[in-house]
Structures are given as structure tokens and as C-alpha cells.
C-alpha positions, 0 to 999 in steps of 0.5 A: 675183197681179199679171202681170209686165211692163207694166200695161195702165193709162195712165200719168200721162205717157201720160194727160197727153200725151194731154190735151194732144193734146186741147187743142192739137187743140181750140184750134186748131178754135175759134181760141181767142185767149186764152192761158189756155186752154192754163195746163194742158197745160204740158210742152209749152208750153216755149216758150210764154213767148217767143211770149206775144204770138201767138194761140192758133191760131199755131204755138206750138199747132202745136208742142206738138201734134207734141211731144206726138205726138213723146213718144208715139213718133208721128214721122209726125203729129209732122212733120205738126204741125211742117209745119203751123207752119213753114208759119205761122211759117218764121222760127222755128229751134225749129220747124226744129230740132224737125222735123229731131229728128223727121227724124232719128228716122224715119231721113230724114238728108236731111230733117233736115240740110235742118232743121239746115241752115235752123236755122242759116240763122235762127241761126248761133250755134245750135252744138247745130245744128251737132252734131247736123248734124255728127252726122247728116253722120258717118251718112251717111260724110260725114267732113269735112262733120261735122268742119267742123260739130263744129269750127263748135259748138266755135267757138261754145261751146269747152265743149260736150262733146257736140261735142268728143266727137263730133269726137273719135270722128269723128278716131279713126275717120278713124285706122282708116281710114287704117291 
């Protein structure tokens, strides 16, 4: 009979995220210049098709790497690849964004306003920024701040729902308050 709950196999997921931790890991040893070595580690190469310019031993390697830390449920050594590639390429909000995702998850609201804060310094237009800033400002009772960051998103894109229903949320809990 086959024990309930968990195997204690891998998982196809669990087997390719650790791969792919491998070869970001090994290109950056062997400062690899040539982009093909990276042709099997895909998922976590989303951005890879706008930085095809770069070497291997840039940010981008640095990137997948703390995305690939950050699927497996490891903020610490995620952070610590997203330092790694801000310090190589600051002028890029996917890695901002990415380290204040990983902020977030780890509770440091600080941090990752700071993140989503320099996310929207590099793009202004970015109005998923401003919603999860937004959504980071309401955490930490800073009503209006949020408020302003919801109204920013709406600006940008008067679809996004996930701002409208935040600043929605953000107005009926304001409600109860004043009552």
C-alpha cells in the first residue's frame, strides 16, 4: 500500500528548479559569454530575450538564480542573488521589483517599499508597482500613502482590477473606522 500525503521523490518542478540552480551557479564560476549554455534552464530565464546582448556572467544569470531560490521557498539566498544583480545592473526595475517581491515575503515591508519605491524611480509608468507599494503602505496602516499609490496604478491602467479592488478595500476599511 502507498503512504498517504507527500512522496519522498522530487518533483519534476522540484528537480528542474534545482538544475537550474546548478547552471546559473556553474556559468557564473566559469564566466561563460556564450548564451547557450543557459537553452535548458528556461522558466527562469523569462527575461532573457530582452538582455540577449549581455554576457552570461551579468545579471540576468543572477536573476534566475534568486528566482530559482525564490520558487523553492529560500527568501534568504534569493535576496542575496538579487543584491548580486542590482550591484551589476541598478538600472534595471525587474531586479528591484524581484528583490522587493522577495522583501515582502520575508515580512521586511521597509525593504520592499524601498524596492517598489526604486522600481518606479527607473519606470513611473510600472502601475503593478504602485499596487503592490500601495498594497505594502495599507500593511503597514499608512492609509493614505496607499490610497495615492492605488490612485497612481488606476491612472496608469484604469483596468487593473487588482488596484481597483484594493483601493475599494482600502475606502470601506477607512468606512469602519470613522464610524
Amino acid at each position: 500500500m502507498k503512504p498517504c500525503g507527500r512522496s519522498r521523490i522530487p518533483t519534476a518542478r522540484s528537480r528542474l528548479l534545482h538544475r537550474a540552480i546548478a547552471d546559473f551557479t556553474e556559468a557564473l564560476r566559469l564566466d561563460i559569454g556564450d548564451r547557450s549554455f543557459y537553452s535548458g534552464v528556461g522558466m527562469t530565464l523569462r527575461d532573457q530575450r530582452r538582455t540577449r546582448d549581455r554576457t552570461a556572467h551579468d545579471s540576468v544569470a543572477h536573476l534566475g538564480l534568486g528566482q530559482a531560490h525564490l520558487m523553492k521557498g529560500n527568501a534568504a539566498l534569493a535576496k542575496v542573488e538579487f543584491d548580486a544583480a542590482i550591484g551589476i545592473n541598478p538600472a534595471n526595475p525587474v531586479l528591484f521589483a524581484q528583490r522587493g517581491l522577495t522583501r515582502q515575503e520575508s515580512g521586511d515591508l521597509d525593504g520592499a517599499i524601498a524596492d517598489y519605491s526604486e522600481v518606479l524611480r527607473l519606470n513611473p509608468k510600472d502601475a503593478g508597482a504602485y499596487n503592490r507599494r500601495g498594497a505594502l503602505w495599507k500593511a503597514k496602516g499608512e492609509p493614505a500613502k496607499a490610497l495615492a499609490d492605488f490612485d497612481a496604478a488606476l491612472k496608469i491602467n484604469p483596468k487593473d482590477q487588482a488596484a481597483r479592488s484594493n483601493r475599494e478595500a482600502q475606502f470601506s476599511e477607512m468606512e469602519r473606522f470613522r464610524r
